[in-house]
N, C-alpha and C positions, 0 to 999 in steps of 0.2 A: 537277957535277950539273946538269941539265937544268933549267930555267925551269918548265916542266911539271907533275915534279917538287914543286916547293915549292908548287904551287896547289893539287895531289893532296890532301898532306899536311893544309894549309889546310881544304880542304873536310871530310876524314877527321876533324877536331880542332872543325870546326863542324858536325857529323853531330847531337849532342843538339837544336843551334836549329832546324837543319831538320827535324828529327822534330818540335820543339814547332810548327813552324809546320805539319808537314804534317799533325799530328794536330786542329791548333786548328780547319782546315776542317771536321774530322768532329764538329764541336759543333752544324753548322748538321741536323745528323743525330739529334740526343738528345731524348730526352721525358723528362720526369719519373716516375717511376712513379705511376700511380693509385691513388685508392684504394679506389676499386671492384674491383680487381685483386688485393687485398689480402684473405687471408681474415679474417672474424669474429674477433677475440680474445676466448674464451667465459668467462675468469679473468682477474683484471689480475695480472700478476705483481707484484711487490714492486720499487720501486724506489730506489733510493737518488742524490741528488742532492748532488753534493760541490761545495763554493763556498770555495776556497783562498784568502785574501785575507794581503797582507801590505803595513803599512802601509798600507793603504789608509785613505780620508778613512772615518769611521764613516756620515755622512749619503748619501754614495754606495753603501756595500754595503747599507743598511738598506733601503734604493731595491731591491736587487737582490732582497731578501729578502722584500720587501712582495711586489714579482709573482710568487717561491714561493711564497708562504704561502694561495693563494688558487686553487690549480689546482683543474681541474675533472676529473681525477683524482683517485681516492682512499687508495689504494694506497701511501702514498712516506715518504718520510723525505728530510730536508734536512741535512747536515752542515755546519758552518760553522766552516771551518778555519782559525784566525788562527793565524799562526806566524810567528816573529822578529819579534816586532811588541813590543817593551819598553816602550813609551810606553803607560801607561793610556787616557789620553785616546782612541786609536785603539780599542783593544778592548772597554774597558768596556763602554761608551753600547753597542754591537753584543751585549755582553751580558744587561743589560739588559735590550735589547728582546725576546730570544729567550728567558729566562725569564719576559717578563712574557705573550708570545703564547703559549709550549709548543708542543706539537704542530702542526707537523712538524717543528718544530728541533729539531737538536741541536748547542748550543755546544761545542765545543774548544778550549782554549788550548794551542799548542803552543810550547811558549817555546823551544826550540833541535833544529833539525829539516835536517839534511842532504840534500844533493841537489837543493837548489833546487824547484821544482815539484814535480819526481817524488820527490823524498823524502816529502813533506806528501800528494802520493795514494798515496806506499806506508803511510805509516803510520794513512793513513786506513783501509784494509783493517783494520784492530786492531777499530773502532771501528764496521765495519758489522753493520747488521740481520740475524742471523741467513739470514732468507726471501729477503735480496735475491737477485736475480735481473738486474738491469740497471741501470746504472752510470753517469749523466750528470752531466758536466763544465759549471759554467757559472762562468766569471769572474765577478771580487767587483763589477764594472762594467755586467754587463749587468742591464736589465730584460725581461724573460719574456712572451711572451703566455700568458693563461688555459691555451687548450690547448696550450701546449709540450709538456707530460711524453705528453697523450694520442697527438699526432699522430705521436707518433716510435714507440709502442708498437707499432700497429696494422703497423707493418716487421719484426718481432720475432716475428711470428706461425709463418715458417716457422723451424724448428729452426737452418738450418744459417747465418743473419744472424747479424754477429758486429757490425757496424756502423751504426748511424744516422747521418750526418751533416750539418748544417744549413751555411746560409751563415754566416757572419759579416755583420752589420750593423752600423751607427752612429748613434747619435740627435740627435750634437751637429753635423751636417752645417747650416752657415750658407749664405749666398749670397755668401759670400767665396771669389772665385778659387782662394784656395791650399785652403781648405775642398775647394769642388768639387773641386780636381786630385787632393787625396790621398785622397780616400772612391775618386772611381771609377778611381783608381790600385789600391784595395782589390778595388773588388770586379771588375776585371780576373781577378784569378787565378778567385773565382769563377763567373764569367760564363762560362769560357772553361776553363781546367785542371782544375777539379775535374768538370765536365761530358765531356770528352773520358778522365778517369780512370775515369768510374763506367762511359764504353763501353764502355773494354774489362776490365770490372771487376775496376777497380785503385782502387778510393775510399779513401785513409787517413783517419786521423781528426786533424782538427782544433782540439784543444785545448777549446773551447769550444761550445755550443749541440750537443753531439755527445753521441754514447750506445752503450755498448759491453756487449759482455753478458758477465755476472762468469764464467762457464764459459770464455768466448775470454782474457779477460784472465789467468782462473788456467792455461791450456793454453800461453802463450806467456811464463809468469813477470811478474815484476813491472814497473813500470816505470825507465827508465834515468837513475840523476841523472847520468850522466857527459856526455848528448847533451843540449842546450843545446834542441834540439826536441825532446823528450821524447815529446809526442804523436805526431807522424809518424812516427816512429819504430817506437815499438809498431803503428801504425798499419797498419805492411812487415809485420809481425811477424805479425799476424794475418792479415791477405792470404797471408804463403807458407803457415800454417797451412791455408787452404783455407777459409778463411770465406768468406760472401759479405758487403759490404760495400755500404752503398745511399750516393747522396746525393741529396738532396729542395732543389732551389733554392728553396723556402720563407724567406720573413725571417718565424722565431718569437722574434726576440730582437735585441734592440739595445744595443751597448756606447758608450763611449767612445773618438774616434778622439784619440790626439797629436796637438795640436793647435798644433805649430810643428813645424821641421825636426831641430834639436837630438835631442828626444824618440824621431819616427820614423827618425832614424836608430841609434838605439839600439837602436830594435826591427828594424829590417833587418840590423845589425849578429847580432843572434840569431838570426834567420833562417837567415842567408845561413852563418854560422860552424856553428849546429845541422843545417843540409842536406846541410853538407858531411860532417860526423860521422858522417850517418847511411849516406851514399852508402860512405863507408870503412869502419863498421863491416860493413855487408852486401854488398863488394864481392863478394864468391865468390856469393854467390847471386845477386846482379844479372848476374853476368855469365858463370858458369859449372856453376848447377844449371839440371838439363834439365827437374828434377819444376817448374820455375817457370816460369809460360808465358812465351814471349817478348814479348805484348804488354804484359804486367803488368812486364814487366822494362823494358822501353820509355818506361812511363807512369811511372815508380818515379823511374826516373833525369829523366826531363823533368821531372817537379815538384820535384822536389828540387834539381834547377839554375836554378828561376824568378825567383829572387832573387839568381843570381850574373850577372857579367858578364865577357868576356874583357882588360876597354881596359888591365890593370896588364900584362900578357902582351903584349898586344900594343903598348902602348908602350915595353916593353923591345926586344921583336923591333924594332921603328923604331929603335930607334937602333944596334942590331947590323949595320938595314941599312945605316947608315950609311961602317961598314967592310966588310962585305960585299953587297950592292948585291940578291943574289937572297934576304935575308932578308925585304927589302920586302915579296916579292910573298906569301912567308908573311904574315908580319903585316896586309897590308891584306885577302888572302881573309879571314882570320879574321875580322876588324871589321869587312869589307863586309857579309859574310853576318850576321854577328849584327843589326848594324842593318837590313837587309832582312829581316829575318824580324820580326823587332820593329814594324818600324814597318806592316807588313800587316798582322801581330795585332791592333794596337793601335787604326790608323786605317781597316781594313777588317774584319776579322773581327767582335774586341769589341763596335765600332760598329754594325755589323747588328744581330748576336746579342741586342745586351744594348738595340736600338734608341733610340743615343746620337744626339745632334748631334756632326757634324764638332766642334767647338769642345769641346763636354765630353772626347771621343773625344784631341781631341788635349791635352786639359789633362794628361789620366790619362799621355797619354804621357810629358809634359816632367818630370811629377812622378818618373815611373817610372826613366826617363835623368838625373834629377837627384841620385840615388841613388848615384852610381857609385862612391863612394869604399867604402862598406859591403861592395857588392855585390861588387868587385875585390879587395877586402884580404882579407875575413872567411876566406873558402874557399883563400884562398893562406897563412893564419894554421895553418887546420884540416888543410891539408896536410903543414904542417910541424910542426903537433903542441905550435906556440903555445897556451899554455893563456888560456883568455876565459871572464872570469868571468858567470856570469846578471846582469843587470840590468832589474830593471823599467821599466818604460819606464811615463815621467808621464805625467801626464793634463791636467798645465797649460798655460797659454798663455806662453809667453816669447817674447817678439817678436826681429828682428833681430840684436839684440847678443850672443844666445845662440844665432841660428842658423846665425851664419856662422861655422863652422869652420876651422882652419888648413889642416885634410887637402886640401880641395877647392882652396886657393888651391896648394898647394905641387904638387900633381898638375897642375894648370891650368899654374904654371910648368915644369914638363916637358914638358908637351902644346905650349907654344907656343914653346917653347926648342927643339925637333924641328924644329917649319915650317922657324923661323930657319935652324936649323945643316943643312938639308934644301935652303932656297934657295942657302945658299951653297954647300954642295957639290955643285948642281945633281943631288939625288940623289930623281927623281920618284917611285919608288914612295915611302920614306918622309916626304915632302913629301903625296903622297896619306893615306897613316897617319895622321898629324899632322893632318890636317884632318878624317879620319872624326874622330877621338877628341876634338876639337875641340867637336865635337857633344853630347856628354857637359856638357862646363864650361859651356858654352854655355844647356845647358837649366838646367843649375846658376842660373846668371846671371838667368835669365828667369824663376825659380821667385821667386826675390830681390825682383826689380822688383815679381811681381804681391804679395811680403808686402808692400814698401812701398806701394803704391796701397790694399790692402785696409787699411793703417794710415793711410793719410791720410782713407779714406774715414770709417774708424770714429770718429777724430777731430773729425772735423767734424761726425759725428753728436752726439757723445758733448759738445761744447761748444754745440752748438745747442739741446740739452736741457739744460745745465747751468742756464739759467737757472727753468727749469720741476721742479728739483726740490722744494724744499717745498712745493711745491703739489703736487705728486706726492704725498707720503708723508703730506698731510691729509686727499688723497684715501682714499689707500688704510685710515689710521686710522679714517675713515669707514666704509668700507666692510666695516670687521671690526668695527666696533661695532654696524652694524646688522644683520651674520649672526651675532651671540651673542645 
């Protein structure tokens, strides 16, 4: 077979990165919708807000429940879903508060509740308002502005909107390196995928700060505890139904980012394994109903691969070229193009768009590429029908000893075990492989360094002030004695 041939194929098999890249230009093209553009809504419908929490800390969700409790809507009800949560401690105190406020809550204790997420909003359906009419998601993490619930209604006004979608935000964003890299590692996808989705209106909904309306959700059935993304998922669902689907780059709410590598890789880990779930379960309609437009089929599959990467494929193919020498040029078109299209995303796209500095621009990047073990395994797991259980992904700080994983060092010895066995058998394309993929560990490495610097930095704060703490905290006894 022809040299050709294998670069054809190559390109054919990097077809999704280059649509994500050729779409991501058409972001410098999006507006938000107005809301002057929006008609009058003359009734507020009824709205029901569902807040899932499992194990979570009680002082954090009661956080989340204070900025419900105070919308400047009037219309709503709050559900407050604790479920598998067996520890008193956890639920009570959340109890508590919510019978000692009343209205808008309503407590639930769901002590044993299947399906992960989507089990606890199907079973939530039991439990809603009568009247309701619209359906908003918001994690036991986030806190809410005043008008969250209003600004998303006034989208709601035309019959045939089946979705609200907000961005995701973060409130625990410091001025530590790794901090910075993995927020605007975050909101890459929305600065840039979810905007090039809503063009060619293809918006899914995103788990959280998002709003769906109860008629769309009872026309497309329940939700799926079997897809590990639950929400995107439904999200396809109602998009092929024919809904229209908005998204408002609005920050009306702020969560908790993972705030070590450990953490977020647990959650790209669910990502990357739930996109792939969802692309399998609706292969026939992504790729062979006509009633689904093509650009929606286009937009469907590039979000849905944003979180995957090809370097586990294409470091096998390196080393096949090993033996066969025209496998190389497979394997390095794949991994050139993906890194070329990434890294113009990343360090020219994103960066205008979302009008970054070079340096933030490229922090998001390393963070992004520093991912790769999640990103390459998950969807090669989900392909073969490896069952991966839900895991919540913490909220706490574990520094180095918990973020350095085996997977990254044992992948890293493959990647450099190729160069080696590449030099020696004088075999340039997969010697080229070996070095794209190199790139990967690499930013691996350099995500490392910046935790260590941001723990020496913290360090030296935190012993510079050790000496000034009980003068701190007579200050502060002070100061609450003379505001009572």
């Amino acid at each position: 077979m022809s040299e050709i041939y294998f670069i054809v194929i190559g390109v054919m098999l990097s077809f999704p990165y280059l649509c994500e890249l050729y779409l991501s230009f058409l972001v410098f093209f999006w507006k938000s919708p107005n809301l002057s553009s929006v008609r009058t809504v003359n009734e507020e419908p009824f709205v029901s807000i569902l807040v899932p929490a499992y194990r979570e800390p009680p002082e954090v969700l009661i956080d989340t429940l204070r900025s419900l409790k105070d919308q400047s809507y009037s219309n709503y009800e709050v559900l407050v879903l604790i479920n598998n949560t067996p520890e008193p401690d956890l639920w009570i105190p959340v109890k508590i508060y919510c019978e000692r406020v009343g209205k808008p809550f309503k407590f639930l204790y769901l002590k044993q509740v299947d399906g992960f997420k989507a089990g606890v909003l199907n079973e939530a359906e039991k439990y809603l308002n009568p009247k309701t009419e619209i359906i908003g998601v918001v994690d036991s993490d986030y806190i809410v502005d005043r008008n969250f619930i209003k600004n998303a209604i006034y989208y709601f006004s035309s019959s045939d909107v089946g979705i609200v979608q907000f961005p995701q935000d973060y409130r625990n964003l410091t001025k530590d390196l790794f901090s910075q890299a993995m927020y605007y590692s975050y909101r890459y996808f929305f600065a840039t995928v979810m905007k090039y989705c809503d063009l060619l209106r293809a918006t899914s909904f995103m788990g959280t700060v998002g709003f769906i309306k109860r008629s769309a959700l009872m026309d497309v059935g329940s939700w799926d505890g079997r897809v590990l993304t639950e929400d995107s998922e439904i999200g396809l669902r109602i998009n092929a139904k024919g809904y229209k689907c908005i998204y408002i780059d609005q920050s009306v709410g702020k969560g908790l980012m993972p705030l070590d590598f450990k953490s977020c890789k647990i959650q790209r880990y669910r990502w990357s394994y739930g996109n792939m779930q969802t692309i399998l379960k609706h292969l026939k309609l992504l790729l062979f109903d006509r009633k689904f437009p093509i650009k929606k089929k286009i937009a469907f599959i590039t979000q849905n691969i944003v979180w995957h990467n090809p370097l586990l494929i294409v470091i096998i193919l390196g080393y096949f070229s090993l033996l066969i020498p025209k496998f190389g040029l497979l394997s390095l078109t794949i991994g050139s193009l993906y890194l070329f299209s990434k890294t113009l995303i990343f360090l020219l796209i994103f960066k205008k768009v979302d009008n970054l500095s070079f340096f933030k621009a490229f922090l998001s990047y390393l963070f992004y590429l520093s991912l790769f073990v999640p990103m390459s395994i998950a969807p090669i797991k989900a392909l073969l029908g490896i069952k991966m259980s839900f895991k919540r992904t913490p909220k706490s700080h574990n520094f180095l000893l918990n973020s350095t994983n085996l997977e990254e060092l044992i992948l890293g010895s493959f990647i450099f075990l190729l160069i080696i066995l590449s030099l020696k058998k004088e075999c340039f394309y997969s010697l080229l492989t070996g070095l794209i993929s190199s790139v990967y560990f690499l930013s691996y490495i350099g995500l490392q360094i910046l935790s260590i610097l941001d723990y020496i930095k913290n360090l030296r704060i935190s012993q510079k002030n050790r000496g000034s703490g009980y003068e701190n905290w007579d200050n502060i006894a002070t100061l609450e004695k003379s505001t009572t």
